[in-house]
KEKOLBA-366987 format. One record per residue: residue number from 0; z, y, x of N, C-alpha, C, O in turn. Coordinates in pm, whole numbers, padded with zeros to 5 digits. Example, Ala and Ser with C-alpha at 12.3 -4.5 7.8 and 13.67 -1.06 7.14 Angstrom:
BEGIN
<pt><n>0</n><n_Z>00780</n_Z><n_Y>-00569</n_Y><n_X>01319</n_X><ca_Z>00780</ca_Z><ca_Y>-00450</ca_Y><ca_X>01230</ca_X><c_Z>00780</c_Z><c_Y>-00330</c_Y><c_X>01320</c_X><o_Z>00846</o_Z><o_Y>-00332</o_Y><o_X>01424</o_X></pt>
<pt><n>1</n><n_Z>00708</n_Z><n_Y>-00225</n_Y><n_X>01285</n_X><ca_Z>00714</ca_Z><ca_Y>-00106</ca_Y><ca_X>01367</ca_X><c_Z>00787</c_Z><c_Y>00003</c_Y><c_X>01290</c_X><o_Z>00804</o_Z><o_Y>00114</o_Y><o_X>01341</o_X></pt>
//
This chain:
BEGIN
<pt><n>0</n><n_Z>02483</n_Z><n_Y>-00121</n_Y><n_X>00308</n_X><ca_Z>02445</ca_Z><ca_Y>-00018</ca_Y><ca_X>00215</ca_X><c_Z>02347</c_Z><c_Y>-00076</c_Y><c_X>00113</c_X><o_Z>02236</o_Z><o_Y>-00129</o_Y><o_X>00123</o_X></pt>
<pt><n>1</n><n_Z>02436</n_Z><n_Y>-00046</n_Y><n_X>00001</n_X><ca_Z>02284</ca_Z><ca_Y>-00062</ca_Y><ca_X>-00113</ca_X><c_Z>02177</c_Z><c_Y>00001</c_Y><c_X>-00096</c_X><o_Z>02159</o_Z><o_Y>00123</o_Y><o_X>-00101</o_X></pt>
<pt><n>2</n><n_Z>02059</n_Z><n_Y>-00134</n_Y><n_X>-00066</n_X><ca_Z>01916</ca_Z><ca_Y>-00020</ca_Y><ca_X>-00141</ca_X><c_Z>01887</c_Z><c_Y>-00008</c_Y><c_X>-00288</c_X><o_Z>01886</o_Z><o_Y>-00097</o_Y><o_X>-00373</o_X></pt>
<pt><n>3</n><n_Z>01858</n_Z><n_Y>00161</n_Y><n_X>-00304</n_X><ca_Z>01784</ca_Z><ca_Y>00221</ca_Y><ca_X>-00428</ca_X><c_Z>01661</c_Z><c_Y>00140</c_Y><c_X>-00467</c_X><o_Z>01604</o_Z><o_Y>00167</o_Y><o_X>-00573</o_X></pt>
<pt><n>4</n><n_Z>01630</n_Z><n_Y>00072</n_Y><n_X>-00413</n_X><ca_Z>01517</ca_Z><ca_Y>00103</ca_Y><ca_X>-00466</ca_X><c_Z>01432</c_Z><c_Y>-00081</c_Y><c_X>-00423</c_X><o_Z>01407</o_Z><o_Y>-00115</o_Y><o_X>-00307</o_X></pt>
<pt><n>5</n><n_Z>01412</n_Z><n_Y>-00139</n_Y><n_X>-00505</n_X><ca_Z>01350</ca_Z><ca_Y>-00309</ca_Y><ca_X>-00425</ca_X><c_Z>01212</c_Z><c_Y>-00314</c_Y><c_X>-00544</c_X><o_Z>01195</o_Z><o_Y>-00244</o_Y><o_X>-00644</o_X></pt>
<pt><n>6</n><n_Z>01137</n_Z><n_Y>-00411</n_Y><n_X>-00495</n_X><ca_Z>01005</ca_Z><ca_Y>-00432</ca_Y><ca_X>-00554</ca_X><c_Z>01037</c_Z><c_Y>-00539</c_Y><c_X>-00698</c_X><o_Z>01098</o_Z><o_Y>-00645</o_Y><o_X>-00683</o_X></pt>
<pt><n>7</n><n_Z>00990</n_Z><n_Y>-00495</n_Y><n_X>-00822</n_X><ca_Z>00943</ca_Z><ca_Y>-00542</ca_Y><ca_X>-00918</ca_X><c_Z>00836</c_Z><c_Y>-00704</c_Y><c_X>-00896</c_X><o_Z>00713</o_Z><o_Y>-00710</o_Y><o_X>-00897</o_X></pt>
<pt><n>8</n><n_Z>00903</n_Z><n_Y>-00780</n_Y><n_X>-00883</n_X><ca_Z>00809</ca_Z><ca_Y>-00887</ca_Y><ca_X>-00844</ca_X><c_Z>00708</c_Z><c_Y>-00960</c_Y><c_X>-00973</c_X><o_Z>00634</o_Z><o_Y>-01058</o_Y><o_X>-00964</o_X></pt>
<pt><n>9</n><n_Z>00743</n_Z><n_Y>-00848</n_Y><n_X>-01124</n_X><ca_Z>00706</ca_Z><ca_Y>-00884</ca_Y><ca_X>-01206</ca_X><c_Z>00640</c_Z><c_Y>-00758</c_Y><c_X>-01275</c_X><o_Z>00639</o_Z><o_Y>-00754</o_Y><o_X>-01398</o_X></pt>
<pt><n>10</n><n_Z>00581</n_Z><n_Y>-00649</n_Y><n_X>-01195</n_X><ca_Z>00518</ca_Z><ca_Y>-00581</ca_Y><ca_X>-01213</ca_X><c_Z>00368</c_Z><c_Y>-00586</c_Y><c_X>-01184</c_X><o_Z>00348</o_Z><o_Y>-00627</o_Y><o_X>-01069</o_X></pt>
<pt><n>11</n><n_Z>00226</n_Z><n_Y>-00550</n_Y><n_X>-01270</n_X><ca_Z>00152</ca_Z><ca_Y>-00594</ca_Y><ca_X>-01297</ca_X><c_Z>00065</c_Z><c_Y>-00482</c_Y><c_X>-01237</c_X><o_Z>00100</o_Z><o_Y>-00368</o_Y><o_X>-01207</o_X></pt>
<pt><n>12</n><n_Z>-00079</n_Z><n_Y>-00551</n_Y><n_X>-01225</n_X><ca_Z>-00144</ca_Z><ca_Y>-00458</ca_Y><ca_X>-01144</ca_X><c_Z>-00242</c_Z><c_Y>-00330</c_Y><c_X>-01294</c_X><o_Z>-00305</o_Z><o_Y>-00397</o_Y><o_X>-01376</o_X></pt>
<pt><n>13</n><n_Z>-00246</n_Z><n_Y>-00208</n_Y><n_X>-01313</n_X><ca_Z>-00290</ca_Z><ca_Y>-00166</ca_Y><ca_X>-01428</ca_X><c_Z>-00417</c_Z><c_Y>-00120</c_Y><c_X>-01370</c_X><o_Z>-00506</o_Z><o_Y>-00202</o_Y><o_X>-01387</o_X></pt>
<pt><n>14</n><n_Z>-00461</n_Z><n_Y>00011</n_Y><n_X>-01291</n_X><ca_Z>-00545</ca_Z><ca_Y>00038</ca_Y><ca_X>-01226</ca_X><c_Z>-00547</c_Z><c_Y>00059</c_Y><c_X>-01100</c_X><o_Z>-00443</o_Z><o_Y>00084</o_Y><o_X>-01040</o_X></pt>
<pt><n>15</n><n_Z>-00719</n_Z><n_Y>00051</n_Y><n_X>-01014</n_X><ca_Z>-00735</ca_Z><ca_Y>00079</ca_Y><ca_X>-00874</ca_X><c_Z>-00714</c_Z><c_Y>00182</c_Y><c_X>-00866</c_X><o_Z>-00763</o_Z><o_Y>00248</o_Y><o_X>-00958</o_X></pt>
<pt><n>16</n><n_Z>-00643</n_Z><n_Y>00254</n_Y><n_X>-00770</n_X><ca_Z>-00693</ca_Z><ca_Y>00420</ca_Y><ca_X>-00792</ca_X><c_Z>-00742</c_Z><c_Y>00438</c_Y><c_X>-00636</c_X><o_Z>-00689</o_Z><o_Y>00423</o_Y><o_X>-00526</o_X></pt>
<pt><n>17</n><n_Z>-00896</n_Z><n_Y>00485</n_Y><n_X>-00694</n_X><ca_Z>-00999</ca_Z><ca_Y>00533</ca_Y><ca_X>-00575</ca_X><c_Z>-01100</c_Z><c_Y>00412</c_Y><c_X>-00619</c_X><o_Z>-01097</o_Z><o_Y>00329</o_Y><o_X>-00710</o_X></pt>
<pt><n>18</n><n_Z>-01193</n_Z><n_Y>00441</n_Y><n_X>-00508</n_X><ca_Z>-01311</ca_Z><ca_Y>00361</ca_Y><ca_X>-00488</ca_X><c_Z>-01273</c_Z><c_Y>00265</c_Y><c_X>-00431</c_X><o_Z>-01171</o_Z><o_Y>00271</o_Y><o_X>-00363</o_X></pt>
<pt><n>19</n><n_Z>-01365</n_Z><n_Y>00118</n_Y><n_X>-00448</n_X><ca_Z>-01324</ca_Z><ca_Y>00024</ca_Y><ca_X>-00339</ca_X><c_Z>-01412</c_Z><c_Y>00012</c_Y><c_X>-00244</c_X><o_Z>-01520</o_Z><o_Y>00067</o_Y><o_X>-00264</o_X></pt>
<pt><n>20</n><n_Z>-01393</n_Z><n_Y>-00061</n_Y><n_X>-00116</n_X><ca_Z>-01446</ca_Z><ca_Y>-00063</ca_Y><ca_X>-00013</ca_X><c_Z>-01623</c_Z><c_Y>-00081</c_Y><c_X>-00011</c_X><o_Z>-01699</o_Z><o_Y>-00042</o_Y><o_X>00079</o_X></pt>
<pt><n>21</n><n_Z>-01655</n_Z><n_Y>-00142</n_Y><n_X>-00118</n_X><ca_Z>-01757</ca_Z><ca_Y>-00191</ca_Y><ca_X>-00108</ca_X><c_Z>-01892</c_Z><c_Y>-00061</c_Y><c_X>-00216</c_X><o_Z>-02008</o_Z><o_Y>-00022</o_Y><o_X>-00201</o_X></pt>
<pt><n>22</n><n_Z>-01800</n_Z><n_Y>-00044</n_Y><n_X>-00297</n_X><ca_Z>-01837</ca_Z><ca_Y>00120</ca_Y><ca_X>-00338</ca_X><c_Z>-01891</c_Z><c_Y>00232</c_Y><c_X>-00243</c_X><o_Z>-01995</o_Z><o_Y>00295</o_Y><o_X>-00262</o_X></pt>
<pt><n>23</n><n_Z>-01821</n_Z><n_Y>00246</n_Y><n_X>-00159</n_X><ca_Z>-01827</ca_Z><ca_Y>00305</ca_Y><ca_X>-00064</ca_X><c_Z>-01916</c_Z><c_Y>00290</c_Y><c_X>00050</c_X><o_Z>-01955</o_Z><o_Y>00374</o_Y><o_X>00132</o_X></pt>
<pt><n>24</n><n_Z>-01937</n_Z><n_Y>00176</n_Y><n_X>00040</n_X><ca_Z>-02060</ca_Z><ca_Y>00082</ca_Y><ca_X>00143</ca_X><c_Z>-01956</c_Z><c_Y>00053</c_Y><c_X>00281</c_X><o_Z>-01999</o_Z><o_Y>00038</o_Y><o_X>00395</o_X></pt>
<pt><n>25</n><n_Z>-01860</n_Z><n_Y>00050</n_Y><n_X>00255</n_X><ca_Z>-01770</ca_Z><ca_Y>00007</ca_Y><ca_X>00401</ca_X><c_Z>-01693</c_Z><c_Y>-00108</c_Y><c_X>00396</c_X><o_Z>-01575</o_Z><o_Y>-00109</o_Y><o_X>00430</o_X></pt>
<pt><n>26</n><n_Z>-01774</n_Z><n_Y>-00237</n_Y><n_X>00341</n_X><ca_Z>-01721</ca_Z><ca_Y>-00353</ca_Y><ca_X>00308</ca_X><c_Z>-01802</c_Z><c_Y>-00462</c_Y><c_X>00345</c_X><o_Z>-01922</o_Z><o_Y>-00444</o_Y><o_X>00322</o_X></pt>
<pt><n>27</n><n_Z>-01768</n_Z><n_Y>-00582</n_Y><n_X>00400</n_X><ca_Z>-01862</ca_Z><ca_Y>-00656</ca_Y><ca_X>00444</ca_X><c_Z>-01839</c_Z><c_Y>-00815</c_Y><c_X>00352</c_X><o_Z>-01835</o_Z><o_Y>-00934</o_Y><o_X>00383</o_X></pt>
<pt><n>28</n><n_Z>-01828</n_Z><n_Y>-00727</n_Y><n_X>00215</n_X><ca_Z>-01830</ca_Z><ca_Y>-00862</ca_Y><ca_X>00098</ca_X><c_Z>-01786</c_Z><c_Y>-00930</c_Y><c_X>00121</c_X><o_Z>-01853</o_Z><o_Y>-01033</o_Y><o_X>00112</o_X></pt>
<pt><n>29</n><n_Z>-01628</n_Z><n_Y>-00949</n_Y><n_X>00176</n_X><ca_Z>-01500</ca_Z><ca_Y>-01064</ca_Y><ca_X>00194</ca_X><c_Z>-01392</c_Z><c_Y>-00986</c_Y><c_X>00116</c_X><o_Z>-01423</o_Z><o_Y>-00900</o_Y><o_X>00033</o_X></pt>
<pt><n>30</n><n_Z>-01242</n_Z><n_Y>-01024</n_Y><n_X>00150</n_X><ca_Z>-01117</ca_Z><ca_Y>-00995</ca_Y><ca_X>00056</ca_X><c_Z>-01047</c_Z><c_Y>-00888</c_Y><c_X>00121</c_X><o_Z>-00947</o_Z><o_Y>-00828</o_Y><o_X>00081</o_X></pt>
<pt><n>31</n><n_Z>-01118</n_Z><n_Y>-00870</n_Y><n_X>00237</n_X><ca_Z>-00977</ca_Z><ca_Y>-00825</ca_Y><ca_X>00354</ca_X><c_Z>-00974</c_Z><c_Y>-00680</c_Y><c_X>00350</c_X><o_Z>-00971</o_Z><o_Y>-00641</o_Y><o_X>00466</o_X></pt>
<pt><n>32</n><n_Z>-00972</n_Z><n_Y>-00588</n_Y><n_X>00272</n_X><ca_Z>-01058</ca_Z><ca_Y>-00427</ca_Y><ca_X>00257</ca_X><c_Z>-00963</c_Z><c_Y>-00448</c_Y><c_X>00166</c_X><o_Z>-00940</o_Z><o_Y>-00534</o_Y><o_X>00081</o_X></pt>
<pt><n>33</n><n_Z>-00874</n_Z><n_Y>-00274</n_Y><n_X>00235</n_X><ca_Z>-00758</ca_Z><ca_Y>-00251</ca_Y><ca_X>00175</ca_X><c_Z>-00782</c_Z><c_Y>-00200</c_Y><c_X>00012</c_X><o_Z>-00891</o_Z><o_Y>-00191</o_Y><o_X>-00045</o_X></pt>
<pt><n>34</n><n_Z>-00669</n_Z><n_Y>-00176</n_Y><n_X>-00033</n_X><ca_Z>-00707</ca_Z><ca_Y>-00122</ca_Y><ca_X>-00218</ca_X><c_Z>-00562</c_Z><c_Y>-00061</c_Y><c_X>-00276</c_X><o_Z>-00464</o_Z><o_Y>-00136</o_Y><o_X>-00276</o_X></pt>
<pt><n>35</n><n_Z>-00556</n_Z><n_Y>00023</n_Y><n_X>-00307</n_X><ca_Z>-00460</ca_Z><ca_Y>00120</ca_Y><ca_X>-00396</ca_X><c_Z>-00471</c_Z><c_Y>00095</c_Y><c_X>-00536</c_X><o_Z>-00571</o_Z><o_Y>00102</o_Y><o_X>-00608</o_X></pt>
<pt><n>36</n><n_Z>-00339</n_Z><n_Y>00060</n_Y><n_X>-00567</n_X><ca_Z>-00349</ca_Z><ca_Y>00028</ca_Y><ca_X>-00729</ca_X><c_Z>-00178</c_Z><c_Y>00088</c_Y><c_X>-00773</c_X><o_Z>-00064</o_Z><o_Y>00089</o_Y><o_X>-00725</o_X></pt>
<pt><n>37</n><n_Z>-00231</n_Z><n_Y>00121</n_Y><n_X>-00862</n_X><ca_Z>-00113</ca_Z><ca_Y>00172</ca_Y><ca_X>-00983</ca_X><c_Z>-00021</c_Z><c_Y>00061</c_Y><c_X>-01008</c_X><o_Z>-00088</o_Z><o_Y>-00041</o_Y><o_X>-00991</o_X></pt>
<pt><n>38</n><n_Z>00080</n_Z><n_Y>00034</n_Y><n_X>-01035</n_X><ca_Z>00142</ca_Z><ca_Y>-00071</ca_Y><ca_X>-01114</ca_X><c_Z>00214</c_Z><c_Y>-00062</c_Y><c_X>-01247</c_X><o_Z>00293</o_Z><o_Y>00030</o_Y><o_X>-01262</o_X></pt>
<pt><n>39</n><n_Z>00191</n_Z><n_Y>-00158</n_Y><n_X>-01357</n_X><ca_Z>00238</ca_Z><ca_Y>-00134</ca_Y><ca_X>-01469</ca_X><c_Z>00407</c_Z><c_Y>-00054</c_Y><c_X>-01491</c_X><o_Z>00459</o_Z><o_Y>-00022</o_Y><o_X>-01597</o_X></pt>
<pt><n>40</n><n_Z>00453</n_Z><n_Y>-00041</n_Y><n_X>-01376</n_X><ca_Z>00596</ca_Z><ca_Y>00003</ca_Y><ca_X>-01363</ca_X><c_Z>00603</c_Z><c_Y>00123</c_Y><c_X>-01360</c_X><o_Z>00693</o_Z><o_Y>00192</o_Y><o_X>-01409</o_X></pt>
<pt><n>41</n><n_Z>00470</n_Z><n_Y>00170</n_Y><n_X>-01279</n_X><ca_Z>00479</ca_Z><ca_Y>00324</ca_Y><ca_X>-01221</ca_X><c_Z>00481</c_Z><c_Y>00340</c_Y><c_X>-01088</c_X><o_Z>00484</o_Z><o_Y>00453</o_Y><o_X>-01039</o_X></pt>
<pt><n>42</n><n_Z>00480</n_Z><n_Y>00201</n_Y><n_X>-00993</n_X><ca_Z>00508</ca_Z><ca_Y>00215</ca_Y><ca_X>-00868</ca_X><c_Z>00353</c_Z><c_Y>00186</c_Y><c_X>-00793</c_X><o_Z>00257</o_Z><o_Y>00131</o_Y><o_X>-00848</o_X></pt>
<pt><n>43</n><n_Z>00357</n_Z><n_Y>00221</n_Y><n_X>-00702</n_X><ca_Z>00212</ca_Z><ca_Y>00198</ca_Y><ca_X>-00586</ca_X><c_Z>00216</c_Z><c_Y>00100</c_Y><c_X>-00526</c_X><o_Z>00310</o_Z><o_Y>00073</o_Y><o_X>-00451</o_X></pt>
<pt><n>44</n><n_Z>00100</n_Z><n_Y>00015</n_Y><n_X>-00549</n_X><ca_Z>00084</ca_Z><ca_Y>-00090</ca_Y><ca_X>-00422</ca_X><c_Z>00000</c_Z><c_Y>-00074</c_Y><c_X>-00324</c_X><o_Z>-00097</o_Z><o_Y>-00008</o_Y><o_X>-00362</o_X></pt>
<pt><n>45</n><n_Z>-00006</n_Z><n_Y>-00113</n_Y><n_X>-00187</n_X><ca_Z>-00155</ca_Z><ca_Y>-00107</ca_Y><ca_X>-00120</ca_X><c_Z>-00134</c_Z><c_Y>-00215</c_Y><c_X>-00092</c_X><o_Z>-00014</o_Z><o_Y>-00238</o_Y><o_X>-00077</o_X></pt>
<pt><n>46</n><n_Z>-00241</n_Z><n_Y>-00351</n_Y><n_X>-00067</n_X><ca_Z>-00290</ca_Z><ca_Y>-00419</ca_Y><ca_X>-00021</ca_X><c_Z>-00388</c_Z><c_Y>-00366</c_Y><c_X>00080</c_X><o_Z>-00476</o_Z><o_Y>-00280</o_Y><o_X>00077</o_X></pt>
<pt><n>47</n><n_Z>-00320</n_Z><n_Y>-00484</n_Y><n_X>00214</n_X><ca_Z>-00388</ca_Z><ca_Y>-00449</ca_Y><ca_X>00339</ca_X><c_Z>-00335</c_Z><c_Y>-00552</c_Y><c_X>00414</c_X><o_Z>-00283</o_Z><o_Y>-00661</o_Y><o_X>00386</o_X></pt>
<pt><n>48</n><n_Z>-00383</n_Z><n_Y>-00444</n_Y><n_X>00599</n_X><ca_Z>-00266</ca_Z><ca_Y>-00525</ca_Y><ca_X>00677</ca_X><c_Z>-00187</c_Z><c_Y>-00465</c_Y><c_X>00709</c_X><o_Z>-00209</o_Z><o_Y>-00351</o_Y><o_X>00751</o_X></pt>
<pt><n>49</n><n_Z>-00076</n_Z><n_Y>-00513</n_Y><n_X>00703</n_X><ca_Z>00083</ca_Z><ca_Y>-00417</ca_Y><ca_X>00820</ca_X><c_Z>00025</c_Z><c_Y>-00388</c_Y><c_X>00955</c_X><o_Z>-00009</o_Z><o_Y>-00446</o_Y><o_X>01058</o_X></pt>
<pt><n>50</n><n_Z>00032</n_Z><n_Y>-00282</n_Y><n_X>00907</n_X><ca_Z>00046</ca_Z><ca_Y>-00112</ca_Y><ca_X>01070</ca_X><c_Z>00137</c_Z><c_Y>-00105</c_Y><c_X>01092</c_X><o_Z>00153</o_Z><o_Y>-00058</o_Y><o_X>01204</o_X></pt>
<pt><n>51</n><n_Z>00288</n_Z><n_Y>-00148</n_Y><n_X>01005</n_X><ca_Z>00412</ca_Z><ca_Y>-00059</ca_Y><ca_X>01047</ca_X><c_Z>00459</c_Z><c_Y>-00033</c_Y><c_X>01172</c_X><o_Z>00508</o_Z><o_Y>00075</o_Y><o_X>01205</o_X></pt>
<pt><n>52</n><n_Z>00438</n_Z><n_Y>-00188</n_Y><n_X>01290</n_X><ca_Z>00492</ca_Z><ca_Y>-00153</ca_Y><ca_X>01419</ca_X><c_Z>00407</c_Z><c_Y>-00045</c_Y><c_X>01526</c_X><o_Z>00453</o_Z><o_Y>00016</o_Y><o_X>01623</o_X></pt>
<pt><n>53</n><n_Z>00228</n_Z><n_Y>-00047</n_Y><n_X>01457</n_X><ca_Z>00135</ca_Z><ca_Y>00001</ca_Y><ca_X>01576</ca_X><c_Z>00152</c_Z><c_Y>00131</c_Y><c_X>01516</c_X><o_Z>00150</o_Z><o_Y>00222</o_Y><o_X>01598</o_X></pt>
<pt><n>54</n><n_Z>00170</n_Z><n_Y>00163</n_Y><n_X>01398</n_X><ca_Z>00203</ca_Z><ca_Y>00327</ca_Y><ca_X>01350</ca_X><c_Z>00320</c_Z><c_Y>00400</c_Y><c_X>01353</c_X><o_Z>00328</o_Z><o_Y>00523</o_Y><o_X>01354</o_X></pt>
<pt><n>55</n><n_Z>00412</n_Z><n_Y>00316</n_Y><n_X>01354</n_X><ca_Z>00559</ca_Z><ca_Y>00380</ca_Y><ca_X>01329</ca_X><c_Z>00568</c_Z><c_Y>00494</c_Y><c_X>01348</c_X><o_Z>00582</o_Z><o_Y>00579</o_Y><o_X>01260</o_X></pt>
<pt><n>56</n><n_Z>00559</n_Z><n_Y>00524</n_Y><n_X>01524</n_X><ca_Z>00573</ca_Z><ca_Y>00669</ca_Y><ca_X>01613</ca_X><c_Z>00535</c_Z><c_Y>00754</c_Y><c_X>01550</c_X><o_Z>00601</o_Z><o_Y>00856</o_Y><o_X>01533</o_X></pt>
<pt><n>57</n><n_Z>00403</n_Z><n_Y>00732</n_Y><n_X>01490</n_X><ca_Z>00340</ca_Z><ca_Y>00872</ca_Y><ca_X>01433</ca_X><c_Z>00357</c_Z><c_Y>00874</c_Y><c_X>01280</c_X><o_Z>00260</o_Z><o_Y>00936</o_Y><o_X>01235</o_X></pt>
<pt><n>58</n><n_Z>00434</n_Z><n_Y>00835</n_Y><n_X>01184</n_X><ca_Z>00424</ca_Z><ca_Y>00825</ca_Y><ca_X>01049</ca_X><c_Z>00512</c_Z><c_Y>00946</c_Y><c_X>01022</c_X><o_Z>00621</o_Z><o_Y>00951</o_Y><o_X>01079</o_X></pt>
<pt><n>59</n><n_Z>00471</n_Z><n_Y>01055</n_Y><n_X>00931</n_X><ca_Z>00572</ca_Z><ca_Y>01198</ca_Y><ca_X>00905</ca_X><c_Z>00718</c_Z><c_Y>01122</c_Y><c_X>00878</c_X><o_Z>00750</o_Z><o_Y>01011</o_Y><o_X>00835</o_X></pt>
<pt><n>60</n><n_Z>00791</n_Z><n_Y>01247</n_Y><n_X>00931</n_X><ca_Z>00937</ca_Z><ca_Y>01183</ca_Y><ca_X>00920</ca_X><c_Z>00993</c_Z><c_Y>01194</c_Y><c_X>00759</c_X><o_Z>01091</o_Z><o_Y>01127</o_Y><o_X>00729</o_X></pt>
<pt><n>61</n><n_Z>00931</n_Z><n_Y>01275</n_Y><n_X>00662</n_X><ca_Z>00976</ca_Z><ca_Y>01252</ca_Y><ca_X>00555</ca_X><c_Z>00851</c_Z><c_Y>01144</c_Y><c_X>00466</c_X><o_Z>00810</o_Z><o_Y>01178</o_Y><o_X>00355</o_X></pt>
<pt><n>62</n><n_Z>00809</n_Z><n_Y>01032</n_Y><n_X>00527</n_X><ca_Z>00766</ca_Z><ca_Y>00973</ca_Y><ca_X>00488</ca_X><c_Z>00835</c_Z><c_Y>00816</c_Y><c_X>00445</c_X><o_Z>00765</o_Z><o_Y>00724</o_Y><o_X>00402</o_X></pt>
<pt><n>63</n><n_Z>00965</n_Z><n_Y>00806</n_Y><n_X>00464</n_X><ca_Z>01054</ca_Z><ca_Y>00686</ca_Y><ca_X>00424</ca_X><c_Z>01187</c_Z><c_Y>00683</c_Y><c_X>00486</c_X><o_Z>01209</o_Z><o_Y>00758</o_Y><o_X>00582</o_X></pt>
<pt><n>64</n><n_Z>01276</n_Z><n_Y>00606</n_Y><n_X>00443</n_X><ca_Z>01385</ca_Z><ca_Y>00612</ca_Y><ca_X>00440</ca_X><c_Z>01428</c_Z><c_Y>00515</c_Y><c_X>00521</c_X><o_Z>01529</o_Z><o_Y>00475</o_Y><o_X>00462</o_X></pt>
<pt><n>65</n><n_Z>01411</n_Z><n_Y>00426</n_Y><n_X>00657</n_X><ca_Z>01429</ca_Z><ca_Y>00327</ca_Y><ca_X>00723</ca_X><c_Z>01340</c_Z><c_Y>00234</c_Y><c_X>00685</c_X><o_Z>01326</o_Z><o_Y>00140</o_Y><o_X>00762</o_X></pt>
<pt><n>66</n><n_Z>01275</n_Z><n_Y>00235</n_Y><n_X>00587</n_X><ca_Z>01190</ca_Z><ca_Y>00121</ca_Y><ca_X>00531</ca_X><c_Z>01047</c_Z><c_Y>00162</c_Y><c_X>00532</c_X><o_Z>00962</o_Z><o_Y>00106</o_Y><o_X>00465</o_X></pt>
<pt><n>67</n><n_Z>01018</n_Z><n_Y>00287</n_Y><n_X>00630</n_X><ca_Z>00897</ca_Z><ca_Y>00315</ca_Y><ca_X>00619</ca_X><c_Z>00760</c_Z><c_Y>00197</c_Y><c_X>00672</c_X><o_Z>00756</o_Z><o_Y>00124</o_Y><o_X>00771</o_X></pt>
<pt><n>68</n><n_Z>00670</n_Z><n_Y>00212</n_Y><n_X>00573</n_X><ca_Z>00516</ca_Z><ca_Y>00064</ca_Y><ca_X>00615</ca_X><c_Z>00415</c_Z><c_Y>00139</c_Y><c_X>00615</c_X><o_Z>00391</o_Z><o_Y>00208</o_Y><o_X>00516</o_X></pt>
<pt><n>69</n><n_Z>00336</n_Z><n_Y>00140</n_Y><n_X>00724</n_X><ca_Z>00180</ca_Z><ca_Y>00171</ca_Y><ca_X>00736</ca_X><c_Z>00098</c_Z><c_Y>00058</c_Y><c_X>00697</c_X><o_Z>00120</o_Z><o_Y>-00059</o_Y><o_X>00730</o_X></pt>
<pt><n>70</n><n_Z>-00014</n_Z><n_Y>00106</n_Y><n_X>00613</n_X><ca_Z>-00094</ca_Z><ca_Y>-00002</ca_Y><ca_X>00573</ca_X><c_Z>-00251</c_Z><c_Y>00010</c_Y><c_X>00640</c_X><o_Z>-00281</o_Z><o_Y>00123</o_Y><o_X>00679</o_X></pt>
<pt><n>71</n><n_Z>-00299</n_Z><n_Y>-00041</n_Y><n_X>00647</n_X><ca_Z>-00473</ca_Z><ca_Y>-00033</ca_Y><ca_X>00609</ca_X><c_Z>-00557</c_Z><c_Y>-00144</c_Y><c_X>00606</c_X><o_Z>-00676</o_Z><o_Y>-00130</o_Y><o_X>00578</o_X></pt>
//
């Protein structure tokens, strides 16, 4: 089956959206503190680590299409 839908590998980061970790005071001034950003495309990125296998069970079922990823 075709997928709808694959990642822009040439889409650009435009803005964070939210605070970052260290804003917040929940950062211990390294890289590893997840972050939400807009992409010049229109699509969402999070940078983090993959949850997908320790979250799966509990992720809402209309939350993806076989390709569902937990981040944090």
């Amino acid at each position: 089956m075709e997928r709808l839908w694959e990642v822009d590998p040439s889409a650009g980061f435009a803005r964070r959206l939210g605070r970052t970790a260290a804003e917040l005071g929940a950062s211990r001034d390294n890289d590893d503190c997840p972050e939400i950003w807009e992409l010049d495309n229109g699509d969402v990125a999070v940078v983090g680590r993959d949850a997908t296998e320790l979250l799966r069970d509990r992720l809402p079922r209309n939350s993806g299409s076989g390709a569902t990823s937990a981040w944090w």
